[in-house]
C-alpha positions in Angstrom: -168.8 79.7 -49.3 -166.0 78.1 -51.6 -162.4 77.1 -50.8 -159.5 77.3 -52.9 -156.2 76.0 -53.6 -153.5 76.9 -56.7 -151.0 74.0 -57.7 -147.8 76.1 -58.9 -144.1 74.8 -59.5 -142.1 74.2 -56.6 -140.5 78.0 -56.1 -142.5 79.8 -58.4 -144.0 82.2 -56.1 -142.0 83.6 -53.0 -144.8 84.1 -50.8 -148.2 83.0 -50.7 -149.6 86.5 -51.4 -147.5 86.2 -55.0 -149.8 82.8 -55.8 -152.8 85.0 -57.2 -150.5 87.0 -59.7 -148.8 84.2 -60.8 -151.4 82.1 -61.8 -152.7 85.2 -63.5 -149.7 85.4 -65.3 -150.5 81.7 -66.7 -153.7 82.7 -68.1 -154.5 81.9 -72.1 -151.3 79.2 -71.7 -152.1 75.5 -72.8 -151.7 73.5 -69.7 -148.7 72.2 -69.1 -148.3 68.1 -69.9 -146.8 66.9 -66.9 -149.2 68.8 -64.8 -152.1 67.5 -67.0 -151.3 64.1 -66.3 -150.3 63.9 -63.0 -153.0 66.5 -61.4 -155.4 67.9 -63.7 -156.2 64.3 -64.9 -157.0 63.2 -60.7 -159.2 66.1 -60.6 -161.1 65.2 -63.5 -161.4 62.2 -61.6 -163.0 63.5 -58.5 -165.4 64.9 -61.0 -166.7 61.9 -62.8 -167.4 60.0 -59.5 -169.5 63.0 -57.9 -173.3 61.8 -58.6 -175.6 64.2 -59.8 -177.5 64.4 -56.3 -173.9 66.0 -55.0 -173.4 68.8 -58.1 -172.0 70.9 -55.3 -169.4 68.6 -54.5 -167.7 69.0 -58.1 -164.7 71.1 -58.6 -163.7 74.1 -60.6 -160.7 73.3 -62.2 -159.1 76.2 -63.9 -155.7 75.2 -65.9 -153.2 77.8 -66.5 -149.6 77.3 -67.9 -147.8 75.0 -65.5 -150.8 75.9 -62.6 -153.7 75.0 -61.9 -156.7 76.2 -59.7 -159.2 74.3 -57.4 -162.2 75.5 -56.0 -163.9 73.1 -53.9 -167.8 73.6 -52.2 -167.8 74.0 -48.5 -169.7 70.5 -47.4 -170.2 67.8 -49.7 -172.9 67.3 -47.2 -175.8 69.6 -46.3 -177.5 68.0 -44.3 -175.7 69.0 -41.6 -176.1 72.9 -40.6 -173.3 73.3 -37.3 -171.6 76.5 -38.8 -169.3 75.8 -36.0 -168.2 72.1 -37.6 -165.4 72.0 -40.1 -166.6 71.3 -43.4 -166.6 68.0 -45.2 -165.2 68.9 -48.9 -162.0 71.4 -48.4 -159.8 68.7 -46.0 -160.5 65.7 -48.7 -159.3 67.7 -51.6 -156.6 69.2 -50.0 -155.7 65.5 -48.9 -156.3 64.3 -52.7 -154.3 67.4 -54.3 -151.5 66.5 -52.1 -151.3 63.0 -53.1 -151.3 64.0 -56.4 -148.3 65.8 -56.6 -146.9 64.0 -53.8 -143.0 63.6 -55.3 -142.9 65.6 -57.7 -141.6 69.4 -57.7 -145.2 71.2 -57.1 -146.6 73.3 -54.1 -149.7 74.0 -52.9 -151.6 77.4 -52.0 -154.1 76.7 -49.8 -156.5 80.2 -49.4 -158.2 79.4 -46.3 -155.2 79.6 -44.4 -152.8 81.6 -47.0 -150.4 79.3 -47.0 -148.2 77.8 -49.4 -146.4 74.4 -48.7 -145.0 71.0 -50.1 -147.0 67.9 -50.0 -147.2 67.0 -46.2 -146.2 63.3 -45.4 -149.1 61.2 -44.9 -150.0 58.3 -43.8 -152.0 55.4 -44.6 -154.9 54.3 -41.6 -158.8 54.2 -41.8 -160.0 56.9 -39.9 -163.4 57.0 -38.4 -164.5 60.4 -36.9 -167.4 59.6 -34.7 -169.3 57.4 -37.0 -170.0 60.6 -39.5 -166.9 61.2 -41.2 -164.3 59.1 -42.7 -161.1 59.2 -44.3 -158.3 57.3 -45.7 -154.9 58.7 -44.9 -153.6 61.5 -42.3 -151.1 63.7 -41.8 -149.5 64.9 -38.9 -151.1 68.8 -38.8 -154.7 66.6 -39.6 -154.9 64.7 -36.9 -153.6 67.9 -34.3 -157.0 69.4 -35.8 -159.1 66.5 -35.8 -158.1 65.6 -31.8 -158.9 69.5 -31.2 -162.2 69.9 -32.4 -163.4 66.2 -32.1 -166.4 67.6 -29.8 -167.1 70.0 -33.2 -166.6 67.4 -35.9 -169.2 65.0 -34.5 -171.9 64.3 -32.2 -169.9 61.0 -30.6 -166.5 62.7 -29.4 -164.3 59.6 -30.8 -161.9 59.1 -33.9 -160.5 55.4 -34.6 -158.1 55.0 -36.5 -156.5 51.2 -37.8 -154.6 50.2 -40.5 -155.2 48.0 -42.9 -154.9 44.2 -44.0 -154.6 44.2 -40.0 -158.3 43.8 -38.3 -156.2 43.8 -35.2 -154.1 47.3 -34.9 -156.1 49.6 -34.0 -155.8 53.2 -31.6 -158.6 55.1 -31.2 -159.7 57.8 -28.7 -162.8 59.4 -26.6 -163.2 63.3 -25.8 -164.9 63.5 -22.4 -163.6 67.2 -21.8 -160.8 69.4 -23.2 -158.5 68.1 -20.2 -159.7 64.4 -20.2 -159.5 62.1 -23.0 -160.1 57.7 -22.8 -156.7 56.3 -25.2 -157.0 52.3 -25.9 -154.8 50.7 -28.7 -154.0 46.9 -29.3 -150.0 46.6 -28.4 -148.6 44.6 -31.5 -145.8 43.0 -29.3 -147.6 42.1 -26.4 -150.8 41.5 -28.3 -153.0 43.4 -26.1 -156.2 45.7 -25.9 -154.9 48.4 -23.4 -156.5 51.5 -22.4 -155.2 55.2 -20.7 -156.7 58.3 -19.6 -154.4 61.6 -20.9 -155.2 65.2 -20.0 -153.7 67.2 -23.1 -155.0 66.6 -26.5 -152.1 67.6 -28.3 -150.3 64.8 -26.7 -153.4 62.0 -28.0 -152.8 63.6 -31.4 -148.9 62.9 -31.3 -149.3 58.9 -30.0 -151.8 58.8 -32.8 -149.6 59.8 -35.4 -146.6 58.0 -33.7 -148.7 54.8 -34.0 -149.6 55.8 -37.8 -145.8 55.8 -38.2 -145.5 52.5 -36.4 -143.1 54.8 -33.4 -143.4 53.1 -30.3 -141.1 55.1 -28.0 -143.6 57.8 -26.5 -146.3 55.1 -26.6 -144.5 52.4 -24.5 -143.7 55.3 -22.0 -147.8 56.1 -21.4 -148.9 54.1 -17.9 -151.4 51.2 -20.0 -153.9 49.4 -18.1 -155.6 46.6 -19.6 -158.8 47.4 -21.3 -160.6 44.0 -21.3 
């Protein structure tokens, strides 16, 4: 299986089901220059830093006109054979497409989900998904998915997250069941390890992405105890 995603200009196709003709429509046009270098070029790069033991990893990257498609591999990693576990390759190039074209006038089709969108604003943090997976920025609809399915993406139920240039803030979080989940984060004011249990995932995904956008007003208002 194969996932892909079409880089068009911003407006260019009113509905995500006008993406394929469009492109189409590009076909036999010299790519355009300021998609080459700010996108195609990125890509490339993906390429040349996929060794030859991970071929399957490497992207097809089809330049039309002023669009360009993407088809990414479904795992960079086969090792792994879950069919109910996300796969490892289609959320890191989304993530890398999206930084690429981050402020400038492009969307991005995505056909897993046949959906067409702007870059989503992300944020900087390391992020550890129980000791297998590993990634360095989120967005907001990421880390919803990742908090859902934690029990699917890995063995170990827990993502960390922290930032960096600060070995100190840090907010991670342990799955023990869909209606129980372990919070601990190191308060940057009161220079603490503190630790919370929360019953709705959706609610551990929001305090992680409010702490990856240093907002402290829900997290001050969670009942902390402390956790050393």
């Amino acid at each position: 299986m194969s996932y892909e995603f079409v880089v068009l200009p911003a407006g260019a196709a009113a509905s995500p089901g006008d993406v394929l003709s469009y492109f189409r429509s590009r076909r036999g046009q010299p790519a355009d220059d300021h998609l080459y270098q700010t996108v195609i070029v990125g890509l490339h790069g993906w390429n040349s830093r996929i060794p030859a033991t991970a071929r399957h990893a490497r992207l097809r990257i089809e330049a039309a006109g002023d669009s360009v498609r993407v088809t990414a591999a479904d795992s960079m990693d086969r090792r792994r054979t879950r069919g109910s576990a996300m796969d490892y390759t289609a959320p890191r190039i989304r993530e890398l497409i999206e930084a690429l074209i981050a402020g400038f006038a492009y969307e991005i089709y995505d056909a897993r989900t046949n959906t067409l969108t702007s870059p989503e604003v992300r944020r900087r943090a390391s992020i550890d998904i129980g000791g297998e997976r590993t990634y360095s920025s989120l967005a907001q609809r990421e880390i919803f998915d990742w908090v859902r399915q934690l029990h699917l993406l890995a063995a170990k139920p827990f993502l960390i997250a922290t930032k960096r240039n600060d070995a100190k803030s840090f907010i991670q979080t342990y799955r023990n069941s869909a209606t129980d989940y372990t919070v601990e984060i190191h308060h940057p004011v009161h220079d603490q390890r503190l630790r919370a249990a929360v019953t709705d995932g959706a609610i551990v995904a929001q305090l992680i992405w409010d702490w990856a956008c240093d907002e402290w007003e829900r997290l001050d208002a969670i009942d902390w105890s402390p956790a050393d």
